[in-house]
mmCIF file of the N, C-alpha and C atoms, coordinates in Angstrom:
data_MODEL
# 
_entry.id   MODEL 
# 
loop_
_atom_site.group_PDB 
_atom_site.id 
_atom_site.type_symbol 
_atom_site.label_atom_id 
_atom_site.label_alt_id 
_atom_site.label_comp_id 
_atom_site.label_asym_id 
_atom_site.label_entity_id 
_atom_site.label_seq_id 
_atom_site.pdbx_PDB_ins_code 
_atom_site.Cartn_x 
_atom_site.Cartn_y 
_atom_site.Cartn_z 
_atom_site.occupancy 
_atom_site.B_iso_or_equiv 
_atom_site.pdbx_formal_charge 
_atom_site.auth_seq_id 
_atom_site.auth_comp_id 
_atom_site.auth_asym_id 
_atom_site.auth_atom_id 
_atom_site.pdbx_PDB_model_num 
ATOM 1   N N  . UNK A 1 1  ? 63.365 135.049 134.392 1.00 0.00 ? 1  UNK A N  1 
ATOM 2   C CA . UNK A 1 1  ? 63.800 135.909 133.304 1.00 0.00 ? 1  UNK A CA 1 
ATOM 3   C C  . UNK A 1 1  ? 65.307 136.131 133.397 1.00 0.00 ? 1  UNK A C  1 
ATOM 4   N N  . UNK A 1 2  ? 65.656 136.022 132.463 1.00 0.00 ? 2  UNK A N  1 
ATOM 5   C CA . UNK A 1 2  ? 67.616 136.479 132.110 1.00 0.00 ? 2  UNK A CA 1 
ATOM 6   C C  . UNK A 1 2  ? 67.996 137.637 133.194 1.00 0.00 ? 2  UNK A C  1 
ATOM 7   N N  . UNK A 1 3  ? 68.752 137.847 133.294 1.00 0.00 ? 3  UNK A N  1 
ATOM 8   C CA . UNK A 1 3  ? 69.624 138.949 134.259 1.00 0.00 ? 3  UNK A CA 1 
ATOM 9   C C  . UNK A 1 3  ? 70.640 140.065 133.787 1.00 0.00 ? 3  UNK A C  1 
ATOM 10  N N  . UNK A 1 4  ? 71.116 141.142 133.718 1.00 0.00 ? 4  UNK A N  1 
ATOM 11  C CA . UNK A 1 4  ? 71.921 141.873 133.371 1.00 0.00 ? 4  UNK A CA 1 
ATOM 12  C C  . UNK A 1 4  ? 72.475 142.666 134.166 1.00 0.00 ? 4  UNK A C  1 
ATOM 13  N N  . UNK A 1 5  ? 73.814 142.575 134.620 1.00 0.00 ? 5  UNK A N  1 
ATOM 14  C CA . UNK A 1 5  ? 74.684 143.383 135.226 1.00 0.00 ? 5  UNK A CA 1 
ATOM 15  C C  . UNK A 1 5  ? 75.775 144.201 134.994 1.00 0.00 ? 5  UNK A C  1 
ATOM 16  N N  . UNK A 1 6  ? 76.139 145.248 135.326 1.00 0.00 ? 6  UNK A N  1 
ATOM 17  C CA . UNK A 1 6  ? 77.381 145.904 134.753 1.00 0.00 ? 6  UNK A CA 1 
ATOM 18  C C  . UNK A 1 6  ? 77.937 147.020 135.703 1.00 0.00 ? 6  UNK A C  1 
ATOM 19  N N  . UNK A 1 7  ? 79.488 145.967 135.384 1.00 0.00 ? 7  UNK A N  1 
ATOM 20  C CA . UNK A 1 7  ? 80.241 146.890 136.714 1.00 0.00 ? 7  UNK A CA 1 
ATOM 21  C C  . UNK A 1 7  ? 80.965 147.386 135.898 1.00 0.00 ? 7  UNK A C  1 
ATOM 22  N N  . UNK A 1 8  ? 82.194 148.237 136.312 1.00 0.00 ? 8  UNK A N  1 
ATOM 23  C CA . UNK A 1 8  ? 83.708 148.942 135.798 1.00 0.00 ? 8  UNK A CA 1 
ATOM 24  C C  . UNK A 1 8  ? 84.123 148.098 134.873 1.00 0.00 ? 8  UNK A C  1 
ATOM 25  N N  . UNK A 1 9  ? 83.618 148.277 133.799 1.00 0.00 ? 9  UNK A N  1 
ATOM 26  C CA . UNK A 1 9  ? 84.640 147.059 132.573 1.00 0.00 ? 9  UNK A CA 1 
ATOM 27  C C  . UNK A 1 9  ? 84.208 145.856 132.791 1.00 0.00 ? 9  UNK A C  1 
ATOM 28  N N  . UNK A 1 10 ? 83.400 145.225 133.410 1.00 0.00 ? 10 UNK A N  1 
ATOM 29  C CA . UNK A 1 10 ? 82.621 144.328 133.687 1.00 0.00 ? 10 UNK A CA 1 
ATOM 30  C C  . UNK A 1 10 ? 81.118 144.273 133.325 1.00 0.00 ? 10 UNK A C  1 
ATOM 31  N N  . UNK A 1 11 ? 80.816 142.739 132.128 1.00 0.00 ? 11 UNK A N  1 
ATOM 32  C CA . UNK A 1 11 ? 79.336 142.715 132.290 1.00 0.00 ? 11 UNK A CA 1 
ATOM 33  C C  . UNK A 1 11 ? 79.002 141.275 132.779 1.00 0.00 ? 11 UNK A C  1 
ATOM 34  N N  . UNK A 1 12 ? 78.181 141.301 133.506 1.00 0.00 ? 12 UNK A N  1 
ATOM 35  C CA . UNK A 1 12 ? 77.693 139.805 134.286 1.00 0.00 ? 12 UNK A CA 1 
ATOM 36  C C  . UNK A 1 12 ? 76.625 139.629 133.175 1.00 0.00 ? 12 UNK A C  1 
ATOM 37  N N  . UNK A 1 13 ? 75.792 138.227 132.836 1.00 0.00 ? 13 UNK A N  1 
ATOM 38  C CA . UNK A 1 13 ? 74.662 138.149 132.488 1.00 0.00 ? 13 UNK A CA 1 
ATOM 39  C C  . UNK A 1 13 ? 74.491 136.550 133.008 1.00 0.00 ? 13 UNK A C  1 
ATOM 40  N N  . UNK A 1 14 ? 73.170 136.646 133.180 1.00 0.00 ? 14 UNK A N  1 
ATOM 41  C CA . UNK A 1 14 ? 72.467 135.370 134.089 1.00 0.00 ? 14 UNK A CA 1 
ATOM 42  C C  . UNK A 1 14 ? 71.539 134.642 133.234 1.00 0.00 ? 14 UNK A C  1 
ATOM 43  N N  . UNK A 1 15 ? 71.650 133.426 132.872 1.00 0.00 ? 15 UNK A N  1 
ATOM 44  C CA . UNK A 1 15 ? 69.984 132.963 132.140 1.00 0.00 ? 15 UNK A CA 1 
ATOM 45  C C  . UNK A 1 15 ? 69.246 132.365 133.142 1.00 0.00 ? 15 UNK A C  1 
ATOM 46  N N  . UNK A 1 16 ? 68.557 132.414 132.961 1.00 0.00 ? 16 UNK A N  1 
ATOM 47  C CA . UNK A 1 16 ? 66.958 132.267 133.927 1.00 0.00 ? 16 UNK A CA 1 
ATOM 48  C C  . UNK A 1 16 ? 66.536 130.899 134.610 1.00 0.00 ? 16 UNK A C  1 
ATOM 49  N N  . UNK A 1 17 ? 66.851 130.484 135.625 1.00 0.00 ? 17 UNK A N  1 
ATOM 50  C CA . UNK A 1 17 ? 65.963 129.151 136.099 1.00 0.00 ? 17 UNK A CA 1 
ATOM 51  C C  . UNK A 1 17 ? 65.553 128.518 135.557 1.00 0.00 ? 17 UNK A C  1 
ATOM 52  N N  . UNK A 1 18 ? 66.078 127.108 134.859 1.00 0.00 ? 18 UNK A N  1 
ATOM 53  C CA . UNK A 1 18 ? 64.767 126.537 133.943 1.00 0.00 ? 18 UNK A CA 1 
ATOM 54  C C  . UNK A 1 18 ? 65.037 126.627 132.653 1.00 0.00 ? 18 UNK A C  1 
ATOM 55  N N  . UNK A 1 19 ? 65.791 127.631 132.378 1.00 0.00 ? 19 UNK A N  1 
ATOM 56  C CA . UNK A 1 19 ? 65.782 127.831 130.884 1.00 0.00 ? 19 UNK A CA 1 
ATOM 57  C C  . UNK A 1 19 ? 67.063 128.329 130.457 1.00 0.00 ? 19 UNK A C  1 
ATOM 58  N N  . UNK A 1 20 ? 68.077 127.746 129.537 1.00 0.00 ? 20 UNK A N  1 
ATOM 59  C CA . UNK A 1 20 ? 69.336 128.987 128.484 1.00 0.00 ? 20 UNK A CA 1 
ATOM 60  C C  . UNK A 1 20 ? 68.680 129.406 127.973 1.00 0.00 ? 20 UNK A C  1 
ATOM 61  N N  . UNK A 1 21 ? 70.189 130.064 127.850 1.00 0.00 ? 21 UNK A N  1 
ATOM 62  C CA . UNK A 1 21 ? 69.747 131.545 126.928 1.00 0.00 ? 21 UNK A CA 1 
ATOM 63  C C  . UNK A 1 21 ? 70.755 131.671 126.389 1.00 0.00 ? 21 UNK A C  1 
ATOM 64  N N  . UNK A 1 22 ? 70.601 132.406 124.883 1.00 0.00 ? 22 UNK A N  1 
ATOM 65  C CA . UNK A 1 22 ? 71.669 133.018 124.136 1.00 0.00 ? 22 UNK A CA 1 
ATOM 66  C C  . UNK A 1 22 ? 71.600 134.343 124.425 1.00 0.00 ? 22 UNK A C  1 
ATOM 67  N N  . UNK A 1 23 ? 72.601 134.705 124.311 1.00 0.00 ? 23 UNK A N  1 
ATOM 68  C CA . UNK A 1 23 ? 73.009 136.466 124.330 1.00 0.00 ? 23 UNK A CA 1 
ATOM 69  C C  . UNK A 1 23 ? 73.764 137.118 123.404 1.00 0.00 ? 23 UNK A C  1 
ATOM 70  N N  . UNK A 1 24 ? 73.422 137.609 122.654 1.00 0.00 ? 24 UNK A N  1 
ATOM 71  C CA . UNK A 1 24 ? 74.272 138.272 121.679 1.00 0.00 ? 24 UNK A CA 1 
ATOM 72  C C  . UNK A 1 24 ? 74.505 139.812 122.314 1.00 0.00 ? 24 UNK A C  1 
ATOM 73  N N  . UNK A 1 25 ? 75.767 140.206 121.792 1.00 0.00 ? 25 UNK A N  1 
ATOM 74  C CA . UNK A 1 25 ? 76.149 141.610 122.612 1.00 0.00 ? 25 UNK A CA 1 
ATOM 75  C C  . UNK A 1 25 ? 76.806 142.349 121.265 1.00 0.00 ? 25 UNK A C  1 
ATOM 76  N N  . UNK A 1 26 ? 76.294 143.667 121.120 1.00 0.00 ? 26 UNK A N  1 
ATOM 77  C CA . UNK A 1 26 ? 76.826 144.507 119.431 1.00 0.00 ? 26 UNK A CA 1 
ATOM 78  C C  . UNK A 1 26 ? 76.958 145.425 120.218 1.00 0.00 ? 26 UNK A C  1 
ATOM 79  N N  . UNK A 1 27 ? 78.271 146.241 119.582 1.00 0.00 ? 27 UNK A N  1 
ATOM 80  C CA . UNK A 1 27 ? 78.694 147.334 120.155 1.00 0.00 ? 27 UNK A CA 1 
ATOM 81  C C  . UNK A 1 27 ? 77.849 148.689 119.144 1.00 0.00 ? 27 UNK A C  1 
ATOM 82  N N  . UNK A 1 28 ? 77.737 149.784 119.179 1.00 0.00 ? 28 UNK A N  1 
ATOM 83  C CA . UNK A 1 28 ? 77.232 150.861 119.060 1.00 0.00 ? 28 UNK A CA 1 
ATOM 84  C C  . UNK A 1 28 ? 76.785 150.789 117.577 1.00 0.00 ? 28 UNK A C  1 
ATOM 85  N N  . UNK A 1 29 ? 77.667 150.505 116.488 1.00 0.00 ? 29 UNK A N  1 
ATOM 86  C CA . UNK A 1 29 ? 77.515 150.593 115.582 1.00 0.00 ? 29 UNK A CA 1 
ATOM 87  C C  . UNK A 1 29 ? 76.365 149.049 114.887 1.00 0.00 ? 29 UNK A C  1 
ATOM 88  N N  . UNK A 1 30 ? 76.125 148.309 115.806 1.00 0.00 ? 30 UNK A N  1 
ATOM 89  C CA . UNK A 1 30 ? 75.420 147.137 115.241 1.00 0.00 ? 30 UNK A CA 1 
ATOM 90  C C  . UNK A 1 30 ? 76.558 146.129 114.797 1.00 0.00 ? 30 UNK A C  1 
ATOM 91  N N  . UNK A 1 31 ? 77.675 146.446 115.355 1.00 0.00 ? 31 UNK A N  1 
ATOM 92  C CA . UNK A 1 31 ? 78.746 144.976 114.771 1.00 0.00 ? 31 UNK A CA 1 
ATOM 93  C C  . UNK A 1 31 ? 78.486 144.463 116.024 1.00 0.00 ? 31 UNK A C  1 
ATOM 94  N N  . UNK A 1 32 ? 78.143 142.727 115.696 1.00 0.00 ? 32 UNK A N  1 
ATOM 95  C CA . UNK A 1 32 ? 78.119 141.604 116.978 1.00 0.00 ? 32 UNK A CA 1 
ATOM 96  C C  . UNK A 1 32 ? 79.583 141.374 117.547 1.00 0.00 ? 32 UNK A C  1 
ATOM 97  N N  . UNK A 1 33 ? 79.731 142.044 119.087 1.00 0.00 ? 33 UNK A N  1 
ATOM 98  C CA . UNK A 1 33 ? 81.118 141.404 119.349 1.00 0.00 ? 33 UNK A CA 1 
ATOM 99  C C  . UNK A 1 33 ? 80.861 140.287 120.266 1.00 0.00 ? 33 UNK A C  1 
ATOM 100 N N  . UNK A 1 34 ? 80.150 139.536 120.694 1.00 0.00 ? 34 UNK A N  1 
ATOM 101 C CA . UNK A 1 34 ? 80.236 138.341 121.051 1.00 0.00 ? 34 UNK A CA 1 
ATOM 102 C C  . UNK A 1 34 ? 78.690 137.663 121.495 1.00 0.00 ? 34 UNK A C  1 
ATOM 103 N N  . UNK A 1 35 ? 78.767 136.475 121.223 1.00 0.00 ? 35 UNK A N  1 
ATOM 104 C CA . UNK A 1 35 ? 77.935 135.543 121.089 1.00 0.00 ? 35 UNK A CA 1 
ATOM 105 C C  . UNK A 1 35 ? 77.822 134.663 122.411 1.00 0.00 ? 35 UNK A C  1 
ATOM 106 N N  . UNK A 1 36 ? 76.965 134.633 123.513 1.00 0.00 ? 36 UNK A N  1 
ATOM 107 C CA . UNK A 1 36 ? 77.411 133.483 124.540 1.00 0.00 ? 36 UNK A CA 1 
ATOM 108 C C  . UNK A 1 36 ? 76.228 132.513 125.017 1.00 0.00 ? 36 UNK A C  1 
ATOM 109 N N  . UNK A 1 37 ? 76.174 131.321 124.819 1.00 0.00 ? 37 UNK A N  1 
ATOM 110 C CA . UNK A 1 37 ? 74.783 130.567 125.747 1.00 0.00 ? 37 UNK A CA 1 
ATOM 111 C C  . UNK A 1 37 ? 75.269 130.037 126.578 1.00 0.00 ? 37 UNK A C  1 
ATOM 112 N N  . UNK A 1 38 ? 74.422 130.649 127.779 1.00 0.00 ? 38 UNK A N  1 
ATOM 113 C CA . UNK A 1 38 ? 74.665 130.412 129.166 1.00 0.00 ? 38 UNK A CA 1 
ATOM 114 C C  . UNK A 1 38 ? 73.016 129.272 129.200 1.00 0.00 ? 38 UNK A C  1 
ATOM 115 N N  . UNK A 1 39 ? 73.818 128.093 130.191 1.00 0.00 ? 39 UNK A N  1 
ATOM 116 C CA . UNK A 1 39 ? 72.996 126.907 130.501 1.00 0.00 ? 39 UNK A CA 1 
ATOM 117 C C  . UNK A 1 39 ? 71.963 127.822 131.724 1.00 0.00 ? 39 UNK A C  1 
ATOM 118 N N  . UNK A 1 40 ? 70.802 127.242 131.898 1.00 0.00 ? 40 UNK A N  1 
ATOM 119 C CA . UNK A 1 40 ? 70.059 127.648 132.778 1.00 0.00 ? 40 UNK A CA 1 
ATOM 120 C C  . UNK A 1 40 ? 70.630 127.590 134.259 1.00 0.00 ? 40 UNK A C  1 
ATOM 121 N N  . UNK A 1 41 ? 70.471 128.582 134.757 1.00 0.00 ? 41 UNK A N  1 
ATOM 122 C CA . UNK A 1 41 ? 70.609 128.953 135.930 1.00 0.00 ? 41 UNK A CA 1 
ATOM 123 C C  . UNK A 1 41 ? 72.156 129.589 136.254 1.00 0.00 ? 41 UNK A C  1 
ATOM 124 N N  . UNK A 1 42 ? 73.078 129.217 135.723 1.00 0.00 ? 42 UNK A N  1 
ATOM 125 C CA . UNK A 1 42 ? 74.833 129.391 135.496 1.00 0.00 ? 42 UNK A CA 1 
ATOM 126 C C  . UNK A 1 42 ? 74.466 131.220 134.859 1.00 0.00 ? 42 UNK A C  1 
ATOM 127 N N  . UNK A 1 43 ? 75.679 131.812 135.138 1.00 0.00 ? 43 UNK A N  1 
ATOM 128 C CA . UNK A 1 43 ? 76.441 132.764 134.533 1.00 0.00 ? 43 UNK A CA 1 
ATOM 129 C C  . UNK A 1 43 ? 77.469 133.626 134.131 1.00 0.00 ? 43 UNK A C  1 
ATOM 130 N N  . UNK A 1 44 ? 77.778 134.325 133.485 1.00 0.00 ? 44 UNK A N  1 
ATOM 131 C CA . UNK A 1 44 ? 78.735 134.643 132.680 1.00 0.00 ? 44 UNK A CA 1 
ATOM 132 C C  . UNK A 1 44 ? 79.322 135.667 132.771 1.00 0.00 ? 44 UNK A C  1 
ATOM 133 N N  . UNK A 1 45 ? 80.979 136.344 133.022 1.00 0.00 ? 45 UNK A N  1 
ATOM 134 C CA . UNK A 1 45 ? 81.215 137.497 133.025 1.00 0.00 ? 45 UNK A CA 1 
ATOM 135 C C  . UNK A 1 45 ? 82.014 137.550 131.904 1.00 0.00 ? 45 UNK A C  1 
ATOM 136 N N  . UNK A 1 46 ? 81.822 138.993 131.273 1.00 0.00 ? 46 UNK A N  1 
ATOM 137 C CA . UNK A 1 46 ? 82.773 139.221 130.429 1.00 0.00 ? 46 UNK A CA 1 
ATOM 138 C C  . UNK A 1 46 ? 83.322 140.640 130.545 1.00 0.00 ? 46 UNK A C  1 
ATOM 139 N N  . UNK A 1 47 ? 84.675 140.728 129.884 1.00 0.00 ? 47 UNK A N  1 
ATOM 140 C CA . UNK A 1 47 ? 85.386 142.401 130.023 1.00 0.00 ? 47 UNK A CA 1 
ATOM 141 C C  . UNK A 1 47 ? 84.723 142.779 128.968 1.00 0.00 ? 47 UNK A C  1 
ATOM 142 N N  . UNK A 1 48 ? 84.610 144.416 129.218 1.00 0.00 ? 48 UNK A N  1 
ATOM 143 C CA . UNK A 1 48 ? 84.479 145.016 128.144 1.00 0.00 ? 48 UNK A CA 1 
ATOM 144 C C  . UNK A 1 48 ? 84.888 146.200 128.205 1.00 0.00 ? 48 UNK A C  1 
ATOM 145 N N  . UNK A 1 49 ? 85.352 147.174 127.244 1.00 0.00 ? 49 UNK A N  1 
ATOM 146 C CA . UNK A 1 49 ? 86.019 148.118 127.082 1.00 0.00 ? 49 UNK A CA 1 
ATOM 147 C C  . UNK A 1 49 ? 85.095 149.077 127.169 1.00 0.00 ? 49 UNK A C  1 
ATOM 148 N N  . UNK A 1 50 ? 85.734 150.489 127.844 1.00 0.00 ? 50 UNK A N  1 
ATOM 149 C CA . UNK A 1 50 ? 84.469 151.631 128.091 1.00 0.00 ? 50 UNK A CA 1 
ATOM 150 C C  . UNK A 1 50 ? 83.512 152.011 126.460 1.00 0.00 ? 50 UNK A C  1 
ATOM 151 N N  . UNK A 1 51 ? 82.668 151.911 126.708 1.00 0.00 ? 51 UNK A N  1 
ATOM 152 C CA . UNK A 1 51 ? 81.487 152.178 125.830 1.00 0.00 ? 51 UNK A CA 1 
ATOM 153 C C  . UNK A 1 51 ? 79.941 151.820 125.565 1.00 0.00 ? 51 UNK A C  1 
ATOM 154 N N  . UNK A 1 52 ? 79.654 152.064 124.755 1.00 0.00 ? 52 UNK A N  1 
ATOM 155 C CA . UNK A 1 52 ? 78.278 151.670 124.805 1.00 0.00 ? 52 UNK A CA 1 
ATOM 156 C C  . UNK A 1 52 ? 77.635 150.583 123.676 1.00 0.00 ? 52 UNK A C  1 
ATOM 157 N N  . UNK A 1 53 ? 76.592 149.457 124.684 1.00 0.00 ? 53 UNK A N  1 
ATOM 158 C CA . UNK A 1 53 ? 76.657 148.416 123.939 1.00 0.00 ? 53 UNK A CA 1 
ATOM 159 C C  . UNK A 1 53 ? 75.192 147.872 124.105 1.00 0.00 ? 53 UNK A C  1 
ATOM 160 N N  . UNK A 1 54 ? 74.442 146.958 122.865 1.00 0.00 ? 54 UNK A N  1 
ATOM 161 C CA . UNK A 1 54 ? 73.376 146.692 122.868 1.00 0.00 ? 54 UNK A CA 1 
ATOM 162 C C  . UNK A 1 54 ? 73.083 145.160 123.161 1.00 0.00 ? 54 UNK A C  1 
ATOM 163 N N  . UNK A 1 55 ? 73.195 144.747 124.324 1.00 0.00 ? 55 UNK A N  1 
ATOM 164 C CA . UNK A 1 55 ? 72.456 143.069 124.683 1.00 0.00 ? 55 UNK A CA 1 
ATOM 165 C C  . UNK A 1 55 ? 71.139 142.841 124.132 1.00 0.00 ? 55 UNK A C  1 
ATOM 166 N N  . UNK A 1 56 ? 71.531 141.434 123.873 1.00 0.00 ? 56 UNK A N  1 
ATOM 167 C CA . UNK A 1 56 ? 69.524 140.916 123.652 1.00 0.00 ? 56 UNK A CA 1 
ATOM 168 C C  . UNK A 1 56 ? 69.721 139.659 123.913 1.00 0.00 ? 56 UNK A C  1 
ATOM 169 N N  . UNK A 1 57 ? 68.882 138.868 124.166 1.00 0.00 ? 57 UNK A N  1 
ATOM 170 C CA . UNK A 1 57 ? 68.606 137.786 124.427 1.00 0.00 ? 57 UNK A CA 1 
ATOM 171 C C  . UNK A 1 57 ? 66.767 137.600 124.087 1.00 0.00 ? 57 UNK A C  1 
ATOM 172 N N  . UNK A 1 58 ? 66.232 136.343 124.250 1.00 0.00 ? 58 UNK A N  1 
ATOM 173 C CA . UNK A 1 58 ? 65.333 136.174 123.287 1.00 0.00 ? 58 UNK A CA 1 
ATOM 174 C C  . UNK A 1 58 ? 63.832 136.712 123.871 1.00 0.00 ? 58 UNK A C  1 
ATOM 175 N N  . UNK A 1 59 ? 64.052 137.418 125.108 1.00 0.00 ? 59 UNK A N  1 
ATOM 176 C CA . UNK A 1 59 ? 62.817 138.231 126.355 1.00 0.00 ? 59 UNK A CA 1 
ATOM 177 C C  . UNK A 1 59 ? 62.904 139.899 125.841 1.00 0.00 ? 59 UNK A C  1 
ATOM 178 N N  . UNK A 1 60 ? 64.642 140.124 125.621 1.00 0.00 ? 60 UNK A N  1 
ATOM 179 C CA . UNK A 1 60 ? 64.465 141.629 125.951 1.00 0.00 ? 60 UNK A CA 1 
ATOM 180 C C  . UNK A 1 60 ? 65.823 142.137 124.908 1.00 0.00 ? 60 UNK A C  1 
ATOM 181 N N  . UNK A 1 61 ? 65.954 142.862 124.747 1.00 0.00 ? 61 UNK A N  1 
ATOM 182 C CA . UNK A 1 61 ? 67.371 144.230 124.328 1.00 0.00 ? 61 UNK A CA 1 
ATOM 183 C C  . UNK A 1 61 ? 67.217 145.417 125.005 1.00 0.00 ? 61 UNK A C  1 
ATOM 184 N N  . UNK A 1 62 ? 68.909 145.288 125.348 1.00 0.00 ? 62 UNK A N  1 
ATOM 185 C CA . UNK A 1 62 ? 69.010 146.660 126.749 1.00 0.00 ? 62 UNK A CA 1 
ATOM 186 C C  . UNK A 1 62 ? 70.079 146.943 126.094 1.00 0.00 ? 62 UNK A C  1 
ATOM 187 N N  . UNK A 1 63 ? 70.179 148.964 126.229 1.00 0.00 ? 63 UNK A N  1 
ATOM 188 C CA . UNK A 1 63 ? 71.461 149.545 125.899 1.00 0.00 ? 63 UNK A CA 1 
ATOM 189 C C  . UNK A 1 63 ? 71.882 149.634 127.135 1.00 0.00 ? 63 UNK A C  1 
ATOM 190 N N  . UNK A 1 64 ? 73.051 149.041 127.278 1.00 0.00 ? 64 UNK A N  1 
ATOM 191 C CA . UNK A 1 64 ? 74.188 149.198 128.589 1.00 0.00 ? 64 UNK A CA 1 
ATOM 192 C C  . UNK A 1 64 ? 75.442 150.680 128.201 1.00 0.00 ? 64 UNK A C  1 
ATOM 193 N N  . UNK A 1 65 ? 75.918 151.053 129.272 1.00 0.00 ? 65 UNK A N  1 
ATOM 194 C CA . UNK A 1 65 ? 76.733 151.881 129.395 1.00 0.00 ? 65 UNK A CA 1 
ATOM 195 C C  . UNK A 1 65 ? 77.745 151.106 130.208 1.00 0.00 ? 65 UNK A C  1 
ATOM 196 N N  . UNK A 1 66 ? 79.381 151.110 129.977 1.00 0.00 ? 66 UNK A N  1 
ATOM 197 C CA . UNK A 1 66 ? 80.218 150.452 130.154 1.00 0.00 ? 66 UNK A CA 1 
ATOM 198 C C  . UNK A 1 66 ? 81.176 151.633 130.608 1.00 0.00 ? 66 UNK A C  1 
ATOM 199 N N  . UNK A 1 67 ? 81.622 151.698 131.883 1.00 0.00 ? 67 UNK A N  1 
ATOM 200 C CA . UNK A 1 67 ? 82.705 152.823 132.131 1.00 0.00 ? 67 UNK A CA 1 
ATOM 201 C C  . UNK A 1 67 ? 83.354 152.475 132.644 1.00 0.00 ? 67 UNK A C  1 
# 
């Protein structure tokens, strides 16, 4: 299954063994700020500015908190 991490202005995300994944990431209001497919097993960091933000990918959607 996909992975989700989040440090200080930092979000990691992992796709799963075996399988990519797309990830779409919308900030609070439902605007998409970025789009990423990560190849199976590889992953991805990105900055992000303090706030709060909604991941999904095609298993799950998680509200993250970004500080």
């Amino acid at each position: 299954m996909p992975d989700i991490m989040v440090g200080e202005g930092m979000l990691t995300l992992k796709a799963a063994t075996g399988k990519s994944e797309t990830f779409h990431i919308y900030d609070i209001t439902g605007q998409l700020i970025k789009r990423l497919e990560i190849k199976a097993g590889d992953s991805a960091q990105l900055e992000l500015q303090r706030g709060v933000y909604i991941v999904k990918c095609s298993h799950w959607a998680r509200k993250i908190m970004v500080k």
